[in-house]
Each structure stands twice: as structure tokens, then as C-alpha cells.
C-alpha positions in Angstrom: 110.3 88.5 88.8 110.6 88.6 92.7 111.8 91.8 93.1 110.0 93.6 90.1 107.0 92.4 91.0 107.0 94.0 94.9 108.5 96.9 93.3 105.2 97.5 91.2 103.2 96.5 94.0 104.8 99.4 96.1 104.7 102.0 94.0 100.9 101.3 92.2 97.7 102.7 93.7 95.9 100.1 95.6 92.9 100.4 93.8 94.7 99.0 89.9 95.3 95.5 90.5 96.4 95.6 87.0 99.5 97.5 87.5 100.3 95.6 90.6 100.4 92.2 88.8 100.5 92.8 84.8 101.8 89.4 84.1 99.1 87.7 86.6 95.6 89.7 85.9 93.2 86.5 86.9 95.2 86.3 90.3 95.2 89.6 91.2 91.5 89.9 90.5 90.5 86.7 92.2 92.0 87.1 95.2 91.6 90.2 97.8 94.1 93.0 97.5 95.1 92.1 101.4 95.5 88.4 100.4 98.0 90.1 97.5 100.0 91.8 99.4 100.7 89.2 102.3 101.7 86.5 99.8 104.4 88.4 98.8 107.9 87.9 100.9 109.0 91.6 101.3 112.7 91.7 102.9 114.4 95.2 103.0 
């Protein structure tokens, strides 16, 4: 879920955690947005 998941995290407002990680609410509240984004390995 890789590549679905960065897609959601690019296209979703920053401020709904939600839509950014449906399938991982408690981790995308728990840990800053910054944090979120920085875990993620974006290669284009």
C-alpha cells in the first residue's frame, strides 16, 4: 500500500490526518504531521 498511501498523503489537506492514513488512524494521530511525512520513501 506503498504507493497508494503517498498518493493520499499528496493530494489530502494537511490538516486531515485521517485521509492521509485511513488504514493507520492511531499513527497518524500520534505522531506529528512532519514526522508523517518524512517516514515515507517518496521516489519520483
Amino acid at each position: 500500500m506503498r504507493a497508494e498511501k503517498i498518493d493520499i498523503v499528496l493530494t489530502s489537506p494537511p490538516f486531515q490526518p485521517i485521509l492521509i492514513s485511513p488504514w493507520e488512524p492511531e499513527q497518524a494521530f500520534s505522531k506529528p504531521l512532519g514526522a508523517e511525512f518524512q517516514s515515507i520513501p517518496i521516489g519520483f
